[in-house]
N, C-alpha and C positions, 0 to 999 in steps of 0.2 A: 537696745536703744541706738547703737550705734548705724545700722541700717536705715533708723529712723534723721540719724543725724545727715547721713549722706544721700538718702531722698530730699529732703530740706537743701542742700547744697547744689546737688545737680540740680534741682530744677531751676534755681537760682542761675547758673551758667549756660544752661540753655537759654537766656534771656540773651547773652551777650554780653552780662557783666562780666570784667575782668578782675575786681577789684578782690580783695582780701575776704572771704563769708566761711563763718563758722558758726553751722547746722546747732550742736550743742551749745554755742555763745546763744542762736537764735532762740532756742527752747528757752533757754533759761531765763534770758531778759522778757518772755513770755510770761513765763513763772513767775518772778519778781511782781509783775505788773498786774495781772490775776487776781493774786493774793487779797481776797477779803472782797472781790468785787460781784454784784450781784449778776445774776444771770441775764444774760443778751449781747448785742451785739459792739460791739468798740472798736476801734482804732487809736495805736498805739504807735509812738515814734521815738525811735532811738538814735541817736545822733552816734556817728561812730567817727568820722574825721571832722575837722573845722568845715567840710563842705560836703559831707556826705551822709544823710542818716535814713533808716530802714524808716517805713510805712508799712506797718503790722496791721493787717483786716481780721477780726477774730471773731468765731463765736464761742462765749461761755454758758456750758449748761451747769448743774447743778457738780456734778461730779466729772468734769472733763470739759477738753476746749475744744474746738476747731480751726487750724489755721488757715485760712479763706485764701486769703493772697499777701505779698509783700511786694511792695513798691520801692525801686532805689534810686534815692533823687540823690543825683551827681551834678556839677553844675552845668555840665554838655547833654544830659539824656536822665529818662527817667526810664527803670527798668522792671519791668510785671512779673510776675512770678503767678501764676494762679497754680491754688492747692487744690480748688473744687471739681 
Protein backbone atom coordinates (compact mmCIF):
# COMPACT_ATOMS: atom_id res chain seq x y z
CA UNK A 1 0.00 0.00 0.00
CA UNK A 2 2.63 2.14 0.62
CA UNK A 3 3.58 2.55 -3.14
CA UNK A 4 0.09 3.00 -3.69
CA UNK A 5 0.24 5.89 -1.10
CA UNK A 6 3.29 7.66 -2.81
CA UNK A 7 1.71 7.29 -6.44
CA UNK A 8 -1.31 9.38 -4.76
CA UNK A 9 1.32 11.91 -3.46
CA UNK A 10 3.49 12.53 -6.47
CA UNK A 11 1.06 12.89 -8.77
CA UNK A 12 -0.47 15.47 -6.50
CA UNK A 13 3.17 17.52 -6.62
CA UNK A 14 3.42 17.24 -10.08
CA UNK A 15 0.49 19.82 -10.14
CA UNK A 16 2.63 22.35 -8.48
CA UNK A 17 1.13 21.93 -5.07
CA UNK A 18 3.33 22.90 -2.40
CA UNK A 19 1.26 22.29 0.46
CA UNK A 20 1.18 19.51 3.04
CA UNK A 21 -0.61 15.82 1.09
CA UNK A 22 -0.71 12.59 2.54
CA UNK A 23 -1.40 9.65 0.05
CA UNK A 24 -2.67 7.38 3.12
CA UNK A 25 -4.70 10.52 4.84
CA UNK A 26 -6.09 10.65 1.02
CA UNK A 27 -7.24 6.85 0.89
CA UNK A 28 -8.62 6.88 4.00
CA UNK A 29 -10.90 10.00 3.98
CA UNK A 30 -11.83 8.03 0.72
CA UNK A 31 -12.75 5.11 2.85
CA UNK A 32 -14.64 6.80 5.41
CA UNK A 33 -16.83 8.29 2.74
CA UNK A 34 -17.49 5.21 0.58
CA UNK A 35 -18.68 3.29 3.37
CA UNK A 36 -22.30 2.19 2.73
CA UNK A 37 -22.64 4.14 -0.60
CA UNK A 38 -24.29 2.71 -3.67
CA UNK A 39 -22.32 2.22 -6.83
CA UNK A 40 -21.49 5.16 -9.28
CA UNK A 41 -19.95 8.14 -9.59
CA UNK A 42 -19.44 11.05 -6.67
CA UNK A 43 -17.50 13.87 -5.58
CA UNK A 44 -16.25 14.28 -2.34
CA UNK A 45 -14.73 17.20 -0.42
CA UNK A 46 -12.44 17.47 2.44
CA UNK A 47 -11.63 20.39 3.96
CA UNK A 48 -8.02 20.28 5.38
CA UNK A 49 -7.08 24.13 6.47
CA UNK A 50 -9.52 27.05 7.04
CA UNK A 51 -8.90 27.76 3.21
CA UNK A 52 -7.88 24.78 1.78
CA UNK A 53 -9.86 21.41 0.96
CA UNK A 54 -9.39 18.44 -1.57
CA UNK A 55 -12.03 17.83 -4.42
CA UNK A 56 -12.32 13.97 -4.56
CA UNK A 57 -13.72 12.55 -8.29
CA UNK A 58 -14.51 8.87 -7.68
CA UNK A 59 -15.93 6.06 -9.13
CA UNK A 60 -17.55 3.21 -6.89
CA UNK A 61 -18.17 -0.28 -8.21
CA UNK A 62 -19.50 -2.94 -6.17
CA UNK A 63 -16.29 -4.08 -4.59
CA UNK A 64 -13.65 -1.41 -5.12
CA UNK A 65 -13.18 2.37 -6.09
CA UNK A 66 -11.59 4.39 -8.57
CA UNK A 67 -9.86 7.57 -7.84
CA UNK A 68 -10.50 9.73 -11.09
CA UNK A 69 -8.97 13.13 -10.15
CA UNK A 70 -8.52 15.36 -7.06
CA UNK A 71 -8.76 19.00 -7.34
CA UNK A 72 -6.99 21.58 -4.60
CA UNK A 73 -8.64 24.72 -4.12
CA UNK A 74 -6.34 27.11 -2.21
CA UNK A 75 -7.36 30.43 -2.21
CA UNK A 76 -4.58 31.66 -5.13
CA UNK A 77 -5.02 28.52 -7.46
CA UNK A 78 -6.84 25.32 -7.95
CA UNK A 79 -4.71 22.19 -8.42
CA UNK A 80 -5.71 18.89 -10.87
CA UNK A 81 -4.33 16.01 -10.14
CA UNK A 82 -5.88 13.43 -12.76
CA UNK A 83 -5.74 9.57 -11.88
CA UNK A 84 -7.38 8.34 -15.24
Amino acid sequence: MEEFYQAIEERIRMTGYEGPVSGEDIYNDICDEIDDKEPGAYIFMSKKTDDTFFEYKIQIFEDQFNLSAVDIHTPSNVYHADFD
